[in-house]
SEMI-375300 format. One line per field, with one value per residue: x, y, z of N, C-alpha, C in turn; residue in three letters; residue number from 1. Coordinates in steps of 0.02 Angstrom, whole numbers, plus 50000, padded with zeros to 5 digits. Example, Ala and Ser with C-alpha at 12.3 -4.5 7.8 and 13.67 -1.06 7.14 Angstrom:
// SEMI-375300
nX = (50660:50642)
nY = (49716:49888)
nZ = (50390:50354)
caX = (50615:50684)
caY = (49775:49947)
caZ = (50390:50357)
cX = (50660:50645)
cY = (49835:50002)
cZ = (50390:50394)
titi = (Ala:Ser)
tornu = (1:2)
***
This chain:
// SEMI-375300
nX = (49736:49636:49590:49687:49699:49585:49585:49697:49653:49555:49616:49673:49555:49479:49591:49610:49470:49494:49586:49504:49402:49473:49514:49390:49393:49431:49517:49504:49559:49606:49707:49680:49621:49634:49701:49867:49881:49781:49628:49498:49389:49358:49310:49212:49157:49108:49018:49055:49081:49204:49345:49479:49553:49710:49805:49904:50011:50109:50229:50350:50495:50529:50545:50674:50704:50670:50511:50445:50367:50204:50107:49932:49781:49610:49459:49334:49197:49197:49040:48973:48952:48973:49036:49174:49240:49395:49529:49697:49858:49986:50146:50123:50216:50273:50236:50117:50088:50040:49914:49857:49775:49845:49813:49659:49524:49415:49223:49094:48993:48856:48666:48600:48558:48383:48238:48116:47956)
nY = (47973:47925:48032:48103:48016:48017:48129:48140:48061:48102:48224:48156:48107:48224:48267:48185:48191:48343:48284:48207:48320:48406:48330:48352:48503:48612:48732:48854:48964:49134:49232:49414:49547:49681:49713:49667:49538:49383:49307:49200:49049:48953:48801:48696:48546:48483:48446:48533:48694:48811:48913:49037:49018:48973:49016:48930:48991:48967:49018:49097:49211:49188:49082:49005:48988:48936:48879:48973:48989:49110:49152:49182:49239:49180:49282:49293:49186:48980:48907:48754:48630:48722:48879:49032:49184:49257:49340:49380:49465:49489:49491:49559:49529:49408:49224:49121:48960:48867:48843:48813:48750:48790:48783:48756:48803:48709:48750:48721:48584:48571:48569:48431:48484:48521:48427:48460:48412)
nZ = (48468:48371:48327:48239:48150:48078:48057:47948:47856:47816:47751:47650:47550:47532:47442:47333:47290:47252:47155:47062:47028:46957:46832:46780:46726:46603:46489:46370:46258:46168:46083:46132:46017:46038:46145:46226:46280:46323:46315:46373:46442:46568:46600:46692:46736:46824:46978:47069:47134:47100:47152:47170:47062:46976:46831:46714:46579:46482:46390:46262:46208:46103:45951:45977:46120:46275:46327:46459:46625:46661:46785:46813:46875:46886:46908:47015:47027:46978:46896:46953:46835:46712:46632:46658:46628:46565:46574:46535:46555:46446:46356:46182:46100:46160:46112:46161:46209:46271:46406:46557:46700:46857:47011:47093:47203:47294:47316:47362:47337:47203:47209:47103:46944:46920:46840:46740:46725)
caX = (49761:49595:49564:49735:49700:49548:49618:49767:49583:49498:49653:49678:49487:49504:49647:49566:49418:49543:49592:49443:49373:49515:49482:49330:49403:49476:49551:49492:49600:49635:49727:49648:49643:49632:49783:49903:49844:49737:49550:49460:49353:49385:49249:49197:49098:49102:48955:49066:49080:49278:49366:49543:49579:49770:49825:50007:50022:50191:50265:50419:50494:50570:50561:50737:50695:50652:50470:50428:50274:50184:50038:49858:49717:49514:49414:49254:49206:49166:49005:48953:48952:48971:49108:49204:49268:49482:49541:49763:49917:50045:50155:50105:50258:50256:50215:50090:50110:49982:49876:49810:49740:49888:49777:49601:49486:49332:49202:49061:48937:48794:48644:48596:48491:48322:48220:48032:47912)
caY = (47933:47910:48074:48104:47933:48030:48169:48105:47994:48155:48247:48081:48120:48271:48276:48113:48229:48403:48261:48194:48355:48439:48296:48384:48568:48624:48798:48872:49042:49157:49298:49473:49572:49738:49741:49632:49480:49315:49308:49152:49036:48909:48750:48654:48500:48436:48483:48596:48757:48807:48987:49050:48971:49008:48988:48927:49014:48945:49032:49116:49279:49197:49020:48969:48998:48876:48913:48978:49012:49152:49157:49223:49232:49197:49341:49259:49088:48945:48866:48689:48623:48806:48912:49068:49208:49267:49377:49407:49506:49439:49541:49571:49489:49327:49188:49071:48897:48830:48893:48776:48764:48783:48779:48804:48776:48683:48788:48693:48532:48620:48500:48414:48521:48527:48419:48491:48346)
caZ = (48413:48343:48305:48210:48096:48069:48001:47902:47794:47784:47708:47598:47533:47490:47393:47289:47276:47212:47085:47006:46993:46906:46778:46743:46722:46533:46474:46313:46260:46104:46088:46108:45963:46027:46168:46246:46320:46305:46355:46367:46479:46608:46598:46733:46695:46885:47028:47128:47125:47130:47175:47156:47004:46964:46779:46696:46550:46469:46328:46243:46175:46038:45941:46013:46195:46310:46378:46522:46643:46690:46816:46806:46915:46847:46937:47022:47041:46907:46939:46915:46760:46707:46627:46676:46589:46598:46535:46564:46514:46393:46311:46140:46062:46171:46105:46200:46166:46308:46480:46590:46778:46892:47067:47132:47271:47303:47373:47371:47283:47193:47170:47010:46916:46909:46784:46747:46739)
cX = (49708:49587:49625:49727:49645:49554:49669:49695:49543:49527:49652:49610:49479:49542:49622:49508:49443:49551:49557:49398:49431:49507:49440:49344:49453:49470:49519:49519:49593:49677:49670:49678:49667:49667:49813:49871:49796:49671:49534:49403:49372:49300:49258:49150:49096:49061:48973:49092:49152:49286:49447:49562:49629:49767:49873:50000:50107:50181:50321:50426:50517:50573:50620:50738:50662:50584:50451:50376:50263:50109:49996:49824:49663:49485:49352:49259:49184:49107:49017:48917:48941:49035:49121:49241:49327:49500:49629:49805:49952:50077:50139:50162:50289:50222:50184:50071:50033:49961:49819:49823:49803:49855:49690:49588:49422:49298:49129:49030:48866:48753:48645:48543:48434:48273:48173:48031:47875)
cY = (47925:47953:48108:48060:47968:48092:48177:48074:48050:48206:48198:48112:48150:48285:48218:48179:48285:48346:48237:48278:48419:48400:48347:48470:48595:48699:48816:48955:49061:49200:49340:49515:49645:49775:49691:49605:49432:49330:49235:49092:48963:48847:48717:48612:48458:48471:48522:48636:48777:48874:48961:48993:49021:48962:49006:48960:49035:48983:49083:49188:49268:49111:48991:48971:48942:48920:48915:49013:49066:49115:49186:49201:49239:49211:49295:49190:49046:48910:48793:48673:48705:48821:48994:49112:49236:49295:49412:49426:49461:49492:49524:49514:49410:49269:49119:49004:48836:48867:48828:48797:48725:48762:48785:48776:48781:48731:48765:48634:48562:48525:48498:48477:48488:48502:48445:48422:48355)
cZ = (48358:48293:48247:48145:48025:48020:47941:47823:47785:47731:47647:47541:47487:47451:47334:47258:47220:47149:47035:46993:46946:46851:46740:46704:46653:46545:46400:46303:46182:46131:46099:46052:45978:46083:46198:46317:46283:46341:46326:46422:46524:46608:46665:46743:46782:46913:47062:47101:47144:47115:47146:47129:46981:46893:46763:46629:46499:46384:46336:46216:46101:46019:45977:46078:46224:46338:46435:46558:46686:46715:46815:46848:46867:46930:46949:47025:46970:46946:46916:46867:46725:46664:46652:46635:46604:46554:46555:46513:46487:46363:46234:46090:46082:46131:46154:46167:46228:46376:46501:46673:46815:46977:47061:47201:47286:47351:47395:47332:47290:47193:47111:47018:46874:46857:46791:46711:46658)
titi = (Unk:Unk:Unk:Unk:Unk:Unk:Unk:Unk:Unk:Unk:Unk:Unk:Unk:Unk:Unk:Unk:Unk:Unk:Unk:Unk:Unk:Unk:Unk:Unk:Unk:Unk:Unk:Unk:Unk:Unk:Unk:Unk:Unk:Unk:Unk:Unk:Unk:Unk:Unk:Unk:Unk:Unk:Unk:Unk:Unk:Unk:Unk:Unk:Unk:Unk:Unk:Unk:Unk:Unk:Unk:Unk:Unk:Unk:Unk:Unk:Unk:Unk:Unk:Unk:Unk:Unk:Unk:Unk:Unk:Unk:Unk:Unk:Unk:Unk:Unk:Unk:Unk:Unk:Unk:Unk:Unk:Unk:Unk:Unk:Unk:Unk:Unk:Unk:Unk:Unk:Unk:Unk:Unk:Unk:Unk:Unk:Unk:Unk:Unk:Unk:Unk:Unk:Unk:Unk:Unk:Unk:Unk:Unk:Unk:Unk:Unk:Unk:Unk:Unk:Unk:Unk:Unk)
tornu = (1:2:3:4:5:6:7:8:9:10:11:12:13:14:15:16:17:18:19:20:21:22:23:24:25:26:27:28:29:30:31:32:33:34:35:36:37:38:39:40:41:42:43:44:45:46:47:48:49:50:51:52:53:54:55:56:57:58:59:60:61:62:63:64:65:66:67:68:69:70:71:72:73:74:75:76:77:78:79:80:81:82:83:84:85:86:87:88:89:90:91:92:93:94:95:96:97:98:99:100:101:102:103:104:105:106:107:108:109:110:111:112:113:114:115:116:117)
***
C-alpha cells in the first residue's frame, strides 16, 4: 500500500515538474525562403535538458478554412537554458498562423553554470 501511495506522489511530481518547465520553453519560426517549410529555434530557459520535442504547427490552405495541425519533430536535444535549431515541411502555399511545443521529455537537470571568481 505504501509503496503504491508512493508512486501515485512521484507521478504527481513529475507531471508538476513537465509543467513548470514547459513555462520556461518558447518557439521562434519564419518561413524559409528557399523551399517549403518553416525553420526556427526552440528556447529553453529552464535547467533541464529536454528530448523529443514534438511541434503543433496549426495552419490553413486558404483564409476561409478552419485551421488545422500538423506535427513536427526538433532533431537532437535542447539544452539548458539553451536553444535548438528546427527546421519542418509546410507546403509552400499554407499558411501558418502559429507553432508551438506539442510534447517533450525531460532528460535531465544540468547544473548552474559556472561563475569565474
Amino acid at each position: 500500500m505504501v509503496l503504491a501511495m508512493l508512486g501515485i506522489a512521484g507521478a504527481a511530481s513529475a507531471q508538476t515538474l513537465d509543467q513548470s518547465v514547459a513555462k520556461l520553453l518558447r518557439v521562434e519560426w519564419e518561413r524559409v525562403p528557399d523551399r517549403p517549410g518553416i525553420e526556427g529555434y526552440v528556447y529553453n530557459d529552464s535547467s533541464y535538458r529536454i528530448g523529443l520535442v514534438r511541434l503543433t504547427i496549426l495552419g490553413r490552405d486558404a483564409p476561409t478554412e478552419t485551421p488545422s495541425p500538423t506535427l513536427a519533430w526538433v532533431y537532437g536535444n535542447v539544452p539548458a537554458r539553451g536553444r535548438w535549431y528546427f527546421r519542418a515541411r509546410v507546403p509552400s502555399s499554407r499558411e501558418v498562423l502559429s507553432v508551438s511545443i506539442e510534447s517533450f521529455h525531460l532528460i535531465a537537470q544540468d547544473p548552474p553554470p559556472s561563475q569565474s571568481p
